[in-house]
Every structure is written in structure tokens, then in C-alpha cells.
DSSP file (Angstrom, degrees, kcal/mol; ACC not computed):
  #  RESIDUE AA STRUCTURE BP1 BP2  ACC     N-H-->O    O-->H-N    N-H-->O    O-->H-N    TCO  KAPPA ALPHA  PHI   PSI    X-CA   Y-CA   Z-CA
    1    1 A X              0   0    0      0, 0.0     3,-0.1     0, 0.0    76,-0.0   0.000 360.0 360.0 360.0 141.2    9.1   -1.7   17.4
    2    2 A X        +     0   0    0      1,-0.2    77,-3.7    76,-0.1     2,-0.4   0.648 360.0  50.0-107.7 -35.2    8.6    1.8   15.9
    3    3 A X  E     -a   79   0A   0     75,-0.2     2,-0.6    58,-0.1    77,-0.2  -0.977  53.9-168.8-119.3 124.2   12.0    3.6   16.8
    4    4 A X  E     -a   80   0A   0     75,-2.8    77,-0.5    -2,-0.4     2,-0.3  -0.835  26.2-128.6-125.5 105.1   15.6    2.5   16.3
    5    5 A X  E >>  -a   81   0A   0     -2,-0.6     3,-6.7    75,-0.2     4,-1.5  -0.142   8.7-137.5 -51.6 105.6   18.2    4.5   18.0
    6    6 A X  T 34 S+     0   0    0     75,-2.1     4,-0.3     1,-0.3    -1,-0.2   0.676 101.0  66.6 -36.1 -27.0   21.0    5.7   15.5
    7    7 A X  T 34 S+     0   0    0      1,-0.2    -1,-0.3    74,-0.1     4,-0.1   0.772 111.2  23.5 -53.8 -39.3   23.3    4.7   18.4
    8    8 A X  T X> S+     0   0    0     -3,-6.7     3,-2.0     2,-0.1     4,-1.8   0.742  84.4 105.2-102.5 -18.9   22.8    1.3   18.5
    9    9 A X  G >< S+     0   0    0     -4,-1.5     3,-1.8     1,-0.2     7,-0.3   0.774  89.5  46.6 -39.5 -70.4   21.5   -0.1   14.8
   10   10 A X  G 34 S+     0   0    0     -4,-0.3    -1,-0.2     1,-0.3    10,-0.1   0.386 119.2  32.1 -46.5 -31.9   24.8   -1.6   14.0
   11   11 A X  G <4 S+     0   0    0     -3,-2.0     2,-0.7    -4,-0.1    -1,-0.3   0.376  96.8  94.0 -97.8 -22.3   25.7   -3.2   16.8
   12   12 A X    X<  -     0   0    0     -3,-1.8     3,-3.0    -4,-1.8     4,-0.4  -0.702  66.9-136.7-108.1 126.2   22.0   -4.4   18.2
   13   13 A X  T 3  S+     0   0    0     -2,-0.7     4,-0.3     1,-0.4    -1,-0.1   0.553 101.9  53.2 -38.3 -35.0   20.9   -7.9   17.2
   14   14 A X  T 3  S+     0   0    0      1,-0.2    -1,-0.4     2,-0.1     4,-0.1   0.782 123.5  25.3 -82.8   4.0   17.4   -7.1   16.4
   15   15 A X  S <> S+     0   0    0     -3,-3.0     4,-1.8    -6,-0.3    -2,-0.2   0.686  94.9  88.6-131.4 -23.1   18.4   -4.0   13.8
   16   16 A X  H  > S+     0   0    0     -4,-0.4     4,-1.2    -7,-0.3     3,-0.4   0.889  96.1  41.9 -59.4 -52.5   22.1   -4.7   12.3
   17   17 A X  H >4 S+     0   0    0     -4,-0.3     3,-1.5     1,-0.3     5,-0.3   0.823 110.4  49.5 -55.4-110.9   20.8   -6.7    9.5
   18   18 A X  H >> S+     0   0    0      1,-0.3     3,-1.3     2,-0.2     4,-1.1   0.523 115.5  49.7   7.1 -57.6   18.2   -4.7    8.6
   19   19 A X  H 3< S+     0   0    0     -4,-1.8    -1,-0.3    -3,-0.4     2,-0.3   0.891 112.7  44.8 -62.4 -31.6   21.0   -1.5    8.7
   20   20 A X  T << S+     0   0    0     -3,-1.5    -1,-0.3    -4,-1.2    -2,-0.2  -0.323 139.6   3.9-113.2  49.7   23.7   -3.1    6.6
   21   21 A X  T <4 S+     0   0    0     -3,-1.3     2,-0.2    -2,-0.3    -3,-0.1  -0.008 125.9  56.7 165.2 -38.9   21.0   -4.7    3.3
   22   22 A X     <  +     0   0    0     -4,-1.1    41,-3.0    -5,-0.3    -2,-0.1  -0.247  65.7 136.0-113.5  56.5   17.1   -3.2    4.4
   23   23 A X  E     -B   62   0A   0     39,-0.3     2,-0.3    -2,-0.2    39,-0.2  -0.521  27.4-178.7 -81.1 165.6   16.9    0.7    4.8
   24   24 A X  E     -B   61   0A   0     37,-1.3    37,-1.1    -2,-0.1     2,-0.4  -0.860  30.6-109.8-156.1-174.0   14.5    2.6    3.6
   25   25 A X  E     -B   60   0A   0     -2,-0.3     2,-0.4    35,-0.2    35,-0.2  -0.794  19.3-158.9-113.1 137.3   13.0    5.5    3.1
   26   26 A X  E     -B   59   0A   0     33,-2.3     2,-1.6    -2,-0.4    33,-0.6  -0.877  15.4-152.5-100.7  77.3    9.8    6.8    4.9
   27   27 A X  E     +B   58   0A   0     -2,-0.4     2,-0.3    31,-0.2    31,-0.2  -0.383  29.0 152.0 -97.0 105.3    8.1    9.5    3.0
   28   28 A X  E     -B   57   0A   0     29,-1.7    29,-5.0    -2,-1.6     3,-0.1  -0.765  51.1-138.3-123.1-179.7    6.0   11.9    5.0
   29   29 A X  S    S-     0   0    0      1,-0.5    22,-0.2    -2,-0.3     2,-0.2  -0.075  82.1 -32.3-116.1   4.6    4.7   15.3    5.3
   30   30 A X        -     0   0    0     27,-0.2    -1,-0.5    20,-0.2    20,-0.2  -0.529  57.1-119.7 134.8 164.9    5.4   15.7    9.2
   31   31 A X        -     0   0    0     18,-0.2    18,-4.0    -2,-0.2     2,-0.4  -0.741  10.2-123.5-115.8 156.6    5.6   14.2   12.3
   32   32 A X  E     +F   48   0B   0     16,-0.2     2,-0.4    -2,-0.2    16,-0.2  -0.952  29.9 159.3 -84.9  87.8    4.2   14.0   15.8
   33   33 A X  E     -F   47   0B   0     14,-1.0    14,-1.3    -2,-0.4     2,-0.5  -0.950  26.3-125.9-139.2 171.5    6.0   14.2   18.8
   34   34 A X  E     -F   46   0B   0     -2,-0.4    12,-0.2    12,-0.2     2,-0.1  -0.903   2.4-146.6-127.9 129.6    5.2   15.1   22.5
   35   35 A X  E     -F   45   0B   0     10,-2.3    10,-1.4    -2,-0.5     2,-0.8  -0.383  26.0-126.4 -73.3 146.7    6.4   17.4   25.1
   36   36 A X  E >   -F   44   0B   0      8,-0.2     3,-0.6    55,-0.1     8,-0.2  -0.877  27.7-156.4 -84.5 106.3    6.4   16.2   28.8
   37   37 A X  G >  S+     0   0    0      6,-1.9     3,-1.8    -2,-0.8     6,-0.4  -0.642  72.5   0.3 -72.0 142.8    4.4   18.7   31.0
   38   38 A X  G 3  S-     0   0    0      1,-0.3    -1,-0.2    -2,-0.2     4,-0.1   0.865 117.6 -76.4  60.3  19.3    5.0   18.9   34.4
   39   39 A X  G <  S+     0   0    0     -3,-0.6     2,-0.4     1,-0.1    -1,-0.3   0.779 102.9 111.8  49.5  20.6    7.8   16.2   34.5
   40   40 A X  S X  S-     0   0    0     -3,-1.8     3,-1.1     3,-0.3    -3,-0.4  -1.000  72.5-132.5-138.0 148.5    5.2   13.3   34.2
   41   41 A X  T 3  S+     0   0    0     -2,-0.4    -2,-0.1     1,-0.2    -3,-0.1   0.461 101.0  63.1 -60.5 -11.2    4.2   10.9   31.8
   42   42 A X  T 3  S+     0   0    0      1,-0.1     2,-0.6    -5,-0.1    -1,-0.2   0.613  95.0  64.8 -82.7 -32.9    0.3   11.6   32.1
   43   43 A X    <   +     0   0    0     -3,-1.1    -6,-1.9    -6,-0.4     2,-0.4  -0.938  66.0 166.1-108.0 117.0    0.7   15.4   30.8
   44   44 A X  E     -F   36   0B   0     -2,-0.6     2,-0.7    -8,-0.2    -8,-0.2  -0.992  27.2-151.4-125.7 128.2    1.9   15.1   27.2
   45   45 A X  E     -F   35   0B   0    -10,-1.4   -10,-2.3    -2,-0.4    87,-0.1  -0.848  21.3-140.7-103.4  95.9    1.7   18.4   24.8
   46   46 A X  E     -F   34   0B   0     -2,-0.7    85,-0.5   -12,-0.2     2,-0.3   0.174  23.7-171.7 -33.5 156.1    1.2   16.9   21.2
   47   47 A X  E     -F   33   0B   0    -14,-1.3   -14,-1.0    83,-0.2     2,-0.5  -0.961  13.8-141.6-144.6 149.9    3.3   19.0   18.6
   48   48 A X  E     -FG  32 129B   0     81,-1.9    81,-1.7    -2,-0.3     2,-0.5  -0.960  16.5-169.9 -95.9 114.5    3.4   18.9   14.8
   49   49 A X  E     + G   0 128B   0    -18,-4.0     2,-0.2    -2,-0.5   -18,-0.2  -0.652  18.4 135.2-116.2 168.0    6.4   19.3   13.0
   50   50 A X  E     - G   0 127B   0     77,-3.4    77,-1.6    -2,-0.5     2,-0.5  -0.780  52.7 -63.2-149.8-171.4    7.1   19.8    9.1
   51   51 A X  E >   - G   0 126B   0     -2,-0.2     3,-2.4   -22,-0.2    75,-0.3  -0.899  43.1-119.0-102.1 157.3    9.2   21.8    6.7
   52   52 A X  T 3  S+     0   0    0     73,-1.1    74,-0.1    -2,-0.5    -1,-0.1   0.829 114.2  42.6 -31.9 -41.0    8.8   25.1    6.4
   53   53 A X  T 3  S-     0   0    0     72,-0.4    -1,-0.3     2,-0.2    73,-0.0   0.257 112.0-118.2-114.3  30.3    7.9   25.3    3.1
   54   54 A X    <   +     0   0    0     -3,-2.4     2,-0.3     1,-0.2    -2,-0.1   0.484  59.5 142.6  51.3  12.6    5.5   22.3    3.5
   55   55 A X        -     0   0    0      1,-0.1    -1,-0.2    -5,-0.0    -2,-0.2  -0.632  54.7 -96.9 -94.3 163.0    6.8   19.8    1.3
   56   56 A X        -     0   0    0     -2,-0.3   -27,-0.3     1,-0.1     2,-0.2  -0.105  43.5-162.3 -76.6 158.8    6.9   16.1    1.9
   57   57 A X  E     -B   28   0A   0    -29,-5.0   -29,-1.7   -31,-0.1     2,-0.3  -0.865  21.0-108.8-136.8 163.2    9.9   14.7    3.2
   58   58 A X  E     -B   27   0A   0     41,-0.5    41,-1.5    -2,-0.2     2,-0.3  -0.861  22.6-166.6-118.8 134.2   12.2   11.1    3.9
   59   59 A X  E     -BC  26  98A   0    -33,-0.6   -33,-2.3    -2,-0.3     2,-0.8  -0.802  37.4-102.9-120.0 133.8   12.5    9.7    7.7
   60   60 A X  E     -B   25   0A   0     37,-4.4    20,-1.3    20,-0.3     2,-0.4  -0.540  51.3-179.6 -53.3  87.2   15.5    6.8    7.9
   61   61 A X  E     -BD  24  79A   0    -37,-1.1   -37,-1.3    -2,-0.8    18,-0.3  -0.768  28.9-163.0-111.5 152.0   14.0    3.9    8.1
   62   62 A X  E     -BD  23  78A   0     16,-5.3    16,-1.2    -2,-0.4   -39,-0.3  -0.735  19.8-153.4-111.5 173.5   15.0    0.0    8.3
   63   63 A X  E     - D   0  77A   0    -41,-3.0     2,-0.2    14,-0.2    14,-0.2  -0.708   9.8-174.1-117.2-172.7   12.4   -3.1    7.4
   64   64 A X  E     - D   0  76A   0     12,-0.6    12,-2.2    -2,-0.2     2,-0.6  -0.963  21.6-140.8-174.9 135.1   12.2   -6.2    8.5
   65   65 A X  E     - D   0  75A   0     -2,-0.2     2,-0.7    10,-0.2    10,-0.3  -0.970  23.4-151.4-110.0 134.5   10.0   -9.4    7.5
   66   66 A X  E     - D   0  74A   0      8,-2.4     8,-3.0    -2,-0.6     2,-0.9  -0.940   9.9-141.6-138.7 102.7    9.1  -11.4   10.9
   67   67 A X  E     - D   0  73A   0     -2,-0.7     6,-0.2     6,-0.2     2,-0.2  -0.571  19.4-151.1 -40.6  87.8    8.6  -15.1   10.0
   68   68 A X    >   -     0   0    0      4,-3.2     3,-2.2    -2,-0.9     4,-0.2  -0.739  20.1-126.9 -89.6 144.4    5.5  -16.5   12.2
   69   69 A X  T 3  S+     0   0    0      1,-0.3    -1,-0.1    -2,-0.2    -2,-0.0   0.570 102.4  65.7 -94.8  22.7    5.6  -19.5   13.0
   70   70 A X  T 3  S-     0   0    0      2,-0.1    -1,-0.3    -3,-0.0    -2,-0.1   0.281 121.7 -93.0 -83.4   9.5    2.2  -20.3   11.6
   71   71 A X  S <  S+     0   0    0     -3,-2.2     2,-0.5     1,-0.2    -2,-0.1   0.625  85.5 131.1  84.0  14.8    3.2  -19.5    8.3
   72   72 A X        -     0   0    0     -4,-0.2    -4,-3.2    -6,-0.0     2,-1.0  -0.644  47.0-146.4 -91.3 145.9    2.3  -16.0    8.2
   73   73 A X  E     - D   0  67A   0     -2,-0.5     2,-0.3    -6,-0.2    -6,-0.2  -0.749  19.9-163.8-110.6  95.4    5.2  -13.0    6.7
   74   74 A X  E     - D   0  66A   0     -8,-3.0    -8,-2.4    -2,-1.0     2,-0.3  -0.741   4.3-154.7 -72.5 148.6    4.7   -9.5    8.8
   75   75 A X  E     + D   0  65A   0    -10,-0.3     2,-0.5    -2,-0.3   -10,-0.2  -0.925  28.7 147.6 -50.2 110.0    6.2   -6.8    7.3
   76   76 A X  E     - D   0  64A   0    -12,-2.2   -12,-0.6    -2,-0.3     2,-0.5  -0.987  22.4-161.7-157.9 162.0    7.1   -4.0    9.5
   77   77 A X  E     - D   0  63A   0     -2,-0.5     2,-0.3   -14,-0.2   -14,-0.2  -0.969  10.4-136.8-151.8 161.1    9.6   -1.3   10.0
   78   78 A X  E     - D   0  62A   0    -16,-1.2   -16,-5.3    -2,-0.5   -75,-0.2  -0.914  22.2-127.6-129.0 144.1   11.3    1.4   12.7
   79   79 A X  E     -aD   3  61A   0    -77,-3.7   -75,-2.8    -2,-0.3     2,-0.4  -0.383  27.8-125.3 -68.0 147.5   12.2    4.9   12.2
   80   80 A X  E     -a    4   0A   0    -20,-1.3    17,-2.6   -77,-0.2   -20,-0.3  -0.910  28.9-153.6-104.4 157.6   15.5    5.5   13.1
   81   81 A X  E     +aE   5  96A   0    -77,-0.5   -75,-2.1    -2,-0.4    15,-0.2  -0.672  15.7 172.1-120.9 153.5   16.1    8.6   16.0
   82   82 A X        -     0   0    0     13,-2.9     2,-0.3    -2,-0.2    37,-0.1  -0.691  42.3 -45.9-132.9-168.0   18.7   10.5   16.5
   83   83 A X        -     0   0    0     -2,-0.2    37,-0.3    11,-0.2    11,-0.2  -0.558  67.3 -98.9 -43.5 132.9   19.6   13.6   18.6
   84   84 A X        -     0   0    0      9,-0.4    36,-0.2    -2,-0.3    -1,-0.1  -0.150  30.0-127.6 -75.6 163.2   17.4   16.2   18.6
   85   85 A X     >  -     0   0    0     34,-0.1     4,-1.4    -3,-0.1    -1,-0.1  -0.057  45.3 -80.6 -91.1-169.3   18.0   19.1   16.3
   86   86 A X  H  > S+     0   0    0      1,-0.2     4,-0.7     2,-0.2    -1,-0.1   0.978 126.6  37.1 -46.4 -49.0   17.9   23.0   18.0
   87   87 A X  H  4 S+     0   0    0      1,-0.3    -1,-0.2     2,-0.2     4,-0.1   0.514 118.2  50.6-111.0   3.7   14.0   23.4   18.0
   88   88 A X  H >> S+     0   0    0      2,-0.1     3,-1.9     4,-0.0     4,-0.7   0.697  92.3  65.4 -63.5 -25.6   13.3   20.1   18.8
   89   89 A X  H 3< S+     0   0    0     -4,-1.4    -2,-0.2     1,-0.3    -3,-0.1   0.595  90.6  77.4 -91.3  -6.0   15.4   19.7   21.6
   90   90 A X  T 3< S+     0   0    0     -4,-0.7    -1,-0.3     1,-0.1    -2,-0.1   0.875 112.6  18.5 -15.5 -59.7   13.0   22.4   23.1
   91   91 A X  T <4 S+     0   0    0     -3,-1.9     2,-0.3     1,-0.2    -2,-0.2   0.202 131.5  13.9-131.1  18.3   10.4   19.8   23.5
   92   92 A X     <  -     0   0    0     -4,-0.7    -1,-0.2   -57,-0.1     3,-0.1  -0.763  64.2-118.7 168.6 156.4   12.0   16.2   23.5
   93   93 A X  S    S+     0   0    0     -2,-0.3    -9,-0.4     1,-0.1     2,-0.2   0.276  92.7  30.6 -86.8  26.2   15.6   14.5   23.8
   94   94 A X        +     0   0    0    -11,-0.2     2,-0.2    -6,-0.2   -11,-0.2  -0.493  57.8 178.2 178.2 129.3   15.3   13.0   20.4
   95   95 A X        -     0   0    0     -2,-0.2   -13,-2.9    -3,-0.1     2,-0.2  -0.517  37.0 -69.5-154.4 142.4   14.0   13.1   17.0
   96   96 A X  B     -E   81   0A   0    -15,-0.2     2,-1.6    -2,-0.2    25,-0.3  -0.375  42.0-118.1 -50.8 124.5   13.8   11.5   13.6
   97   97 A X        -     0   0    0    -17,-2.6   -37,-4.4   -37,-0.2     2,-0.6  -0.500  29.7-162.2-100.3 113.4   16.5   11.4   11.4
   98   98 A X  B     -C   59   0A   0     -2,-1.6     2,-0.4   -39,-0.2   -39,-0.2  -0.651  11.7-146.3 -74.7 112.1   15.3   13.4    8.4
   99   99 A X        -     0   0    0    -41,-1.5   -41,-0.5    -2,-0.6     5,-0.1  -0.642  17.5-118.3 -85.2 119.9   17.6   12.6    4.9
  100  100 A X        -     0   0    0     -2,-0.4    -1,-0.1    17,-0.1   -43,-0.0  -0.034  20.2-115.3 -32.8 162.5   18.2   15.0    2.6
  101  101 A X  S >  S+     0   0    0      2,-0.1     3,-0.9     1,-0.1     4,-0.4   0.837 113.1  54.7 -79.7 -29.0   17.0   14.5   -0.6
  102  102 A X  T 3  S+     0   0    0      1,-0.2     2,-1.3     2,-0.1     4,-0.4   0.997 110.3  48.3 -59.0 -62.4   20.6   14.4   -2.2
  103  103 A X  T 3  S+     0   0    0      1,-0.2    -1,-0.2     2,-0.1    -3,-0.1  -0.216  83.5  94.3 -92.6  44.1   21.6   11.7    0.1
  104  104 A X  S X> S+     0   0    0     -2,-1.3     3,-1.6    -3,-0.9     4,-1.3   0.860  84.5  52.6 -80.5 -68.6   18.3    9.3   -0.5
  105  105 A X  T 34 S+     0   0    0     -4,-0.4    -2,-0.1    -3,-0.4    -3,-0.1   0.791 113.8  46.5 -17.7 -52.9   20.2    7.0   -3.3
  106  106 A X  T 34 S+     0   0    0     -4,-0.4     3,-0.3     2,-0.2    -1,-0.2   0.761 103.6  54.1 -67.7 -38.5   23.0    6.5   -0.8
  107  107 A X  T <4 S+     0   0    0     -3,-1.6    -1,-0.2     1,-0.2   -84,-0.2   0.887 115.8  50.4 -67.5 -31.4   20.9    5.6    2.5
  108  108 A X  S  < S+     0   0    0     -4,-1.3    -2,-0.2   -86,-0.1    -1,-0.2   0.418  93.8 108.5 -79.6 -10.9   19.4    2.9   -0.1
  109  109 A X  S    S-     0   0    0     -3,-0.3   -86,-0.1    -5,-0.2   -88,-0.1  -0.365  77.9-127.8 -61.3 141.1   22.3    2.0   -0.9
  110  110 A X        +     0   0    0     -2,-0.1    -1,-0.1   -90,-0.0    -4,-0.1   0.594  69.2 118.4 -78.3  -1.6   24.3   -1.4   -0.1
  111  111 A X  S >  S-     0   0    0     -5,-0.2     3,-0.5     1,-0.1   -90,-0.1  -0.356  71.1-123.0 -78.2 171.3   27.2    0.2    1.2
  112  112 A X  T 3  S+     0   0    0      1,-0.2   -91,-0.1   -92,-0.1    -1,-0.1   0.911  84.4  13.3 -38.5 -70.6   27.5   -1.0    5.3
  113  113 A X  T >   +     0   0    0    -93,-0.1     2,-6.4     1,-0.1     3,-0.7  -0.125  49.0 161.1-125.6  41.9   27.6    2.1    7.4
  114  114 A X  T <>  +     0   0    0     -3,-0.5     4,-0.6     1,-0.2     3,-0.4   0.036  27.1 149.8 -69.5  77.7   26.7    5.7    6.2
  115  115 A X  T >4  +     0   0    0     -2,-6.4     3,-0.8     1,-0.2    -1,-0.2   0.843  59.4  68.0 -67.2 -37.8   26.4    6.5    9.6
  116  116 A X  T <4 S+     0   0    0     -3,-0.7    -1,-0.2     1,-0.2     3,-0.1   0.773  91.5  64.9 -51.4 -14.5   27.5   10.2    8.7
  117  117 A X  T 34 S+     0   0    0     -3,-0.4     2,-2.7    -4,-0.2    -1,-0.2   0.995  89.7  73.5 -70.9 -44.5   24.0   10.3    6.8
  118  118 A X    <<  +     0   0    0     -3,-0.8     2,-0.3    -4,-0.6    -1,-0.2  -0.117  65.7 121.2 -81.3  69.6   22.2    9.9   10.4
  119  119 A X  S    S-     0   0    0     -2,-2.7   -34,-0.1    -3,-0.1   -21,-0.1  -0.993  75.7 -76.9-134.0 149.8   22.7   13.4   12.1
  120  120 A X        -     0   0    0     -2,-0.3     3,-0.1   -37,-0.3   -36,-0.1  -0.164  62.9-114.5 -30.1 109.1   19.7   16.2   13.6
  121  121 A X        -     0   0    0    -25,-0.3     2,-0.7     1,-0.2    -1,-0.1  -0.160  43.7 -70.2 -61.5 169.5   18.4   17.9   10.4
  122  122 A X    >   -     0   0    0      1,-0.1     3,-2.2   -37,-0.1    -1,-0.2  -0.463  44.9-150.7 -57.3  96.9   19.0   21.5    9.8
  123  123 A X  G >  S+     0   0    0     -2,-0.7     3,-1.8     1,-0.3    -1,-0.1   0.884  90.0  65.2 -10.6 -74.2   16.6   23.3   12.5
  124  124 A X  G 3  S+     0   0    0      1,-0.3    -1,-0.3    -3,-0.1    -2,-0.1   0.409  96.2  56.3 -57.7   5.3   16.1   26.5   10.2
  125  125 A X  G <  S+     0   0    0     -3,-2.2   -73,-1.1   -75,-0.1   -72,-0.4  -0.109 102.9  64.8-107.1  28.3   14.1   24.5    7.4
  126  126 A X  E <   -G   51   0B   0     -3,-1.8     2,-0.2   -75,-0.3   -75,-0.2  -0.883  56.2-166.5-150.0 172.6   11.3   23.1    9.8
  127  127 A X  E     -G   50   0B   0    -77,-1.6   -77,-3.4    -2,-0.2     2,-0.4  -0.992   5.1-178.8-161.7 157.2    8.8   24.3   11.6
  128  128 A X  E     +G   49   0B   0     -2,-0.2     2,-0.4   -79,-0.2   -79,-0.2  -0.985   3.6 175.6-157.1 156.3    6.5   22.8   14.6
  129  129 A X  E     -G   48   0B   0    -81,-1.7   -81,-1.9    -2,-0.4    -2,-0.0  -0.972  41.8 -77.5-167.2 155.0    3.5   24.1   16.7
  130  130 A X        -     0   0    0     -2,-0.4    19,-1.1   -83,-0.2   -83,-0.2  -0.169  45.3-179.2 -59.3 129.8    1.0   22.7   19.3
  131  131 A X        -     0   0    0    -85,-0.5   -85,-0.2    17,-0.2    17,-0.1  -0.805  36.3 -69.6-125.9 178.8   -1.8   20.6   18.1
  132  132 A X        -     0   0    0     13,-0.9     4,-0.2    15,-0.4    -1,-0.1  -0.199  25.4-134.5 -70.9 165.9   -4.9   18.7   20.3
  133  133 A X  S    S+     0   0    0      1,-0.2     3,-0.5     2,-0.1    -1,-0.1   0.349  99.1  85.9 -92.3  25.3   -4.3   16.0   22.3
  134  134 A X  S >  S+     0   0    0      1,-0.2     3,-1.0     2,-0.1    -1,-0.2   0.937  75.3  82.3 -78.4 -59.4   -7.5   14.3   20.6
  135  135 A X  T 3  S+     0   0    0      1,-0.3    -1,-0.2     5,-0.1    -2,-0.1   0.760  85.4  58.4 -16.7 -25.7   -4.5   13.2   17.8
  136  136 A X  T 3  S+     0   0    0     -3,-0.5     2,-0.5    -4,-0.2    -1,-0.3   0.482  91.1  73.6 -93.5  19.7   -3.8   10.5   20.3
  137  137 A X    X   -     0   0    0     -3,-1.0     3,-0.5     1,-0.2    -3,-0.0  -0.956  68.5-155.7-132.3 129.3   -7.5    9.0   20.1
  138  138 A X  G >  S+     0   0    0     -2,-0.5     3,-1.6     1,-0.2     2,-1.0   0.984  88.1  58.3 -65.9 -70.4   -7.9    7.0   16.6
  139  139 A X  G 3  S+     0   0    0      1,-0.3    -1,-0.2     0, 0.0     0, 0.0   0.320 112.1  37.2 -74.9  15.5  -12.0    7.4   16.6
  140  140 A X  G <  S+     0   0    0     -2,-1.0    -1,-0.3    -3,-0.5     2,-0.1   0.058  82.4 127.3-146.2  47.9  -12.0   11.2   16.7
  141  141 A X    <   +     0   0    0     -3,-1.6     2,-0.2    -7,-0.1    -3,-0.1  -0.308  30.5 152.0-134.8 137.8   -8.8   11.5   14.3
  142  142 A X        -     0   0    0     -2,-0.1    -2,-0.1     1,-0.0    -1,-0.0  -0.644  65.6 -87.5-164.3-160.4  -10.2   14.4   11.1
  143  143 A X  S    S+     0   0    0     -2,-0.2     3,-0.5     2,-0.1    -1,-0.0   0.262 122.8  68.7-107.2 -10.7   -7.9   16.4    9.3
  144  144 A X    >   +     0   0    0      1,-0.2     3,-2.3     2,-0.1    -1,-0.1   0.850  65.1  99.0 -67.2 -24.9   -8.1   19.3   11.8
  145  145 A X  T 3  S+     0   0    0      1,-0.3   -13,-0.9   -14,-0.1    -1,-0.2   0.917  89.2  43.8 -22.3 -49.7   -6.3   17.1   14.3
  146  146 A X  T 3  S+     0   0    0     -3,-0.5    -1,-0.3   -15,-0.1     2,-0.2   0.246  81.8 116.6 -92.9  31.3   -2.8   19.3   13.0
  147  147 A X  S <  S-     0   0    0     -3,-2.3   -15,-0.4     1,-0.1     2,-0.1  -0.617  82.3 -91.4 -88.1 164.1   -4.4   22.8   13.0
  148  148 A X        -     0   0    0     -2,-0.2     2,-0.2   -17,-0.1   -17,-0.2  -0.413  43.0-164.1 -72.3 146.0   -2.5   25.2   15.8
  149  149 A X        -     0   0    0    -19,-1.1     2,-0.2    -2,-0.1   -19,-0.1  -0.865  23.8-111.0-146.4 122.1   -4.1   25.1   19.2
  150  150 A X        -     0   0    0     -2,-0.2     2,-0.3     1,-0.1   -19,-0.0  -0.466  29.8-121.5 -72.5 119.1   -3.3   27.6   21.7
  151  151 A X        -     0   0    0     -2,-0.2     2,-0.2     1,-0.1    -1,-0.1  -0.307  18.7-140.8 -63.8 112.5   -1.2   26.6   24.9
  152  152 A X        -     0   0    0     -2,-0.3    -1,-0.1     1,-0.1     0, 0.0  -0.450  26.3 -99.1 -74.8 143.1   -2.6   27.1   28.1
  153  153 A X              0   0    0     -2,-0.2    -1,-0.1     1,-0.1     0, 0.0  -0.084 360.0 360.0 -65.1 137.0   -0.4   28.4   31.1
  154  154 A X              0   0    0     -3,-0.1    -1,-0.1     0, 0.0    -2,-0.0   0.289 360.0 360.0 -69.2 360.0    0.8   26.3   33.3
């Protein structure tokens, strides 16, 4: 699982543990998300988003170690989402919850529920623009993948 909705972690069986003893921190440099064209799942317009002033940043995240019962230990973890912020909710009903940097120590913390950490970051420190939809193909994946690409009308 990749996303875990701030609505539910506490309460839903596969993520309450994980919220109240395994957060973590996620440190990126942007995110990915996709607009729905045309009200169908088949036209998706990639976006990149970041901060403004291009330094890297911490997504909520919880882990989890998944016992197999062949004797193997996955590792894995989900982002947790929230409500989308102003200029996301432009292009999709929900978004990553991005921590401040004061309030890293604390998400790591043991206490239960700093749910208050988990809210739509501040809009006016981010910034996001149309990239190709090759990002969604691994084998033709470069570092232009996040350059601006200009939207054609619809």
C-alpha cells in the first residue's frame, strides 16, 4: 500500500500500530501527482510539485515490517494524504501531508496522536507545473521527465 489516509490511520487495523510507535519521515524533493482529464481514468495530466525555493522536504510517513511466512522480513511503508491544500485541490482531492521542519522531532515522536501535525501544507511555499506523461513508463524515465511541458487545449 503506498497511501494512508489521515482520516483513518488510527482507527484502521492495517495502519494504527504503525501511527501510534512507526512514523517516519520521507525526505523528498517533490512529488507526482495526476490531474483527471475529461472525467476519465484513461486521460491523466502528470504534474510536479516542490517548494518554491527548491529545497528538499519531509512527507508523513508510517512503516511497517510484513512477516512472510517463508521466512522472509519486507520492509515497506505509506505516505500518509490528507486534504488537498489551495493549489492542489486544482488538480486532485488529496495530497501528501508535508511536515514542517519544526515539527519533524515530534511526528517521530512516541507520543499517540499528533494528529494536529497532519493538515494541507501552506499553498504559498510550493509550486507545481505540467510534466510528460512518459514519467509513468520506468524504461524511458531520464532526468528531463520533470522539465515543464506545455498543455494542450482541450
Amino acid at each position: 500500500m503506498i497511501n494512508a489516509r489521515r482520516e483513518d490511520i488510527a482507527a484502521h487495523k492495517l495502519f494504527q500500530g504503525a501511527y501510534r510507535s512507526r512514523r517516519c519521515l520521507i525526505p523528498v524533493t517533490g512529488f507526482f501527482e495526476w490531474e483527471r482529464l475529461s472525467g476519465t481514468n484513461q486521460n491523466k495530466q502528470p504534474y510536479a510539485i516542490a517548494m518554491k525555493d527548491g529545497a528538499p522536504f519531509a512527507l508523513a510517513g508510517l512503516w511497517e515490517i510484513w512477516h512472510h511466512p517463508v521466512g522472509l522480513d519486507i520492509r515497506n511503508f505509506a505516505i500518509v494524504t490528507s486534504a488537498p491544500n489551495q493549489m492542489m485541490a486544482a488538480i486532485h482531492d488529496r495530497m501528501p501531508v508535508v511536515l514542517q521542519q519544526k515539527d519533524y522531532d515530534r511526528w517521530l515522536s512516541p507520543e499517540p496522536d499528533p494528529s494536529d501535525l497532519m493538515k494541507p501544507f501552506d499553498a504559498d511555499a510550493m509550486t507545481m507545473w505540467p510534466i510528460t506523461r512518459r514519467v509513468t513508463t520506468f524504461r524511458d524515465a531520464g532526468p528531463d521527465i520533470i522539465n515543464r511541458v506545455e498543455l494542450r487545449a482541450t
